[in-house]
N, C-alpha and C positions, 0 to 999 in steps of 0.2 A: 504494500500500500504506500504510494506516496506521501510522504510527509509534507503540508500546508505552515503556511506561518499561521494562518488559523483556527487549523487545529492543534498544531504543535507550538506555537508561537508564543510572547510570553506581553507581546502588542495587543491592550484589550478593545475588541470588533465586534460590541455587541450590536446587534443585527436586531433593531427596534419597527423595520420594517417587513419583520417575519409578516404578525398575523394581518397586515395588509395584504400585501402578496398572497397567502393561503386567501384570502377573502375573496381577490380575483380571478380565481380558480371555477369559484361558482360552485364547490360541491359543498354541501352542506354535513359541517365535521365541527368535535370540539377535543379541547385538548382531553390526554388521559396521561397521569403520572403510574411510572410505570415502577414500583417499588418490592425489593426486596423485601419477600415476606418473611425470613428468619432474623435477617439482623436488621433489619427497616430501614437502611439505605436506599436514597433513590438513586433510581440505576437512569433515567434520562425522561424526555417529553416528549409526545409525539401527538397525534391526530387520530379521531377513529367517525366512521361513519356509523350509521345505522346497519348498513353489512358485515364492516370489521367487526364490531360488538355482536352479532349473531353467529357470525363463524368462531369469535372465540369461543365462546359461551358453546358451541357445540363440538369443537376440535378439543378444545379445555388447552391450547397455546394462544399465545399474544400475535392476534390479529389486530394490523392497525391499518390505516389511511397514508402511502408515501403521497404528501404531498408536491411533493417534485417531479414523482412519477407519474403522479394522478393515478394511481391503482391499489387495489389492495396487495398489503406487503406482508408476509408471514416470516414474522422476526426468527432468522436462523434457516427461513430455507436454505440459502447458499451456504450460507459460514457454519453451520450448523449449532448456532449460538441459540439454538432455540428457549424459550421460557414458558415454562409449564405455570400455566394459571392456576391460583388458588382459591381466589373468588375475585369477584370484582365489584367495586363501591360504588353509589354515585354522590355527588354532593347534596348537601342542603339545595343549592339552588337549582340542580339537575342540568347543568351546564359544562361540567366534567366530571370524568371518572378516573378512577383507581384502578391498576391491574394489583394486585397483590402478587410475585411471581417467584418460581423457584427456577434461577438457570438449569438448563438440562449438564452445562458445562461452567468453566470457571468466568470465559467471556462473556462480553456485553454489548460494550459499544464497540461502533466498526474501524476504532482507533486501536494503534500498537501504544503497547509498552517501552523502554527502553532495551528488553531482555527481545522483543517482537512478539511477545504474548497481546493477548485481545487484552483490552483493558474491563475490569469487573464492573466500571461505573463510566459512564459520558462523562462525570464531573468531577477530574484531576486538577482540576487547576482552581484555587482560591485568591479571590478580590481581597489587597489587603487594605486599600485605601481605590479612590478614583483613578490610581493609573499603573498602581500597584500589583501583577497578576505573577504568583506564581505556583509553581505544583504542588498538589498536597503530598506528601512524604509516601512514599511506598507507591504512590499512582502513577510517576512520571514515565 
């Protein structure tokens, strides 16, 4: 996998025009937090439709919305980083949900490690001030 200054980079590019963009896509999606259900680490954020939430809920793995693909994407088909659903939440508002998940393996996001292991969470890198970003210890 090629390495990005954006996703490896220590230049912080937060991307506040994500949920515009997803907006004009035209599919109707909302976000779902996708969290480790033994040690309650969130493992990343993603999109699900009305389809993705019925195929997970019937496959019992994390089906979501790529965005960028515009298709449904079944976390781990290729990499085999699949996430076995536990249950899944929705908010007070009903405006997102919860995956609760158990990896099938140790991977997560479609980012390397230092060693070129998968990484176990999207989120290695900690904001320590406004311009301040760096790795959190053991993630880099």
């Amino acid at each position: 996998m090629v390495s990005t200054e954006l996703e490896e980079g220590l230049s912080l590019q937060l991307d506040f025009s994500k949920l515009q963009s997803v907006a004009e896509t035209g599919q109707a999606v909302i976000p779902v937090v996708l969290q480790h259900a033994e040690t309650g680490d969130v493992l990343y954020v993603a999109y699900v439709n009305q389809q993705a939430i019925a195929a997970t809920l019937a496959e019992g793995t994390a089906v979501l919305w790529s965005t960028s693909r515009n298709e449904l994407w079944r976390k781990g088909a290729t990499s085999g980083d699949v996430l076995n659903v536990v249950d899944v939440r929705v908010n007070c508002e009903q405006n997102a949900v919860l995956y609760r998940v158990i990896p099938a393996k140790t991977g997560v996001c479609h980012t390397r490690n230092a060693d070129g292991e998968t990484r176990t969470t999207c989120y290695y890198r900690q904001l320590g001030s406004a311009d301040d970003l760096h790795f959190v210890e053991g993630l880099a």
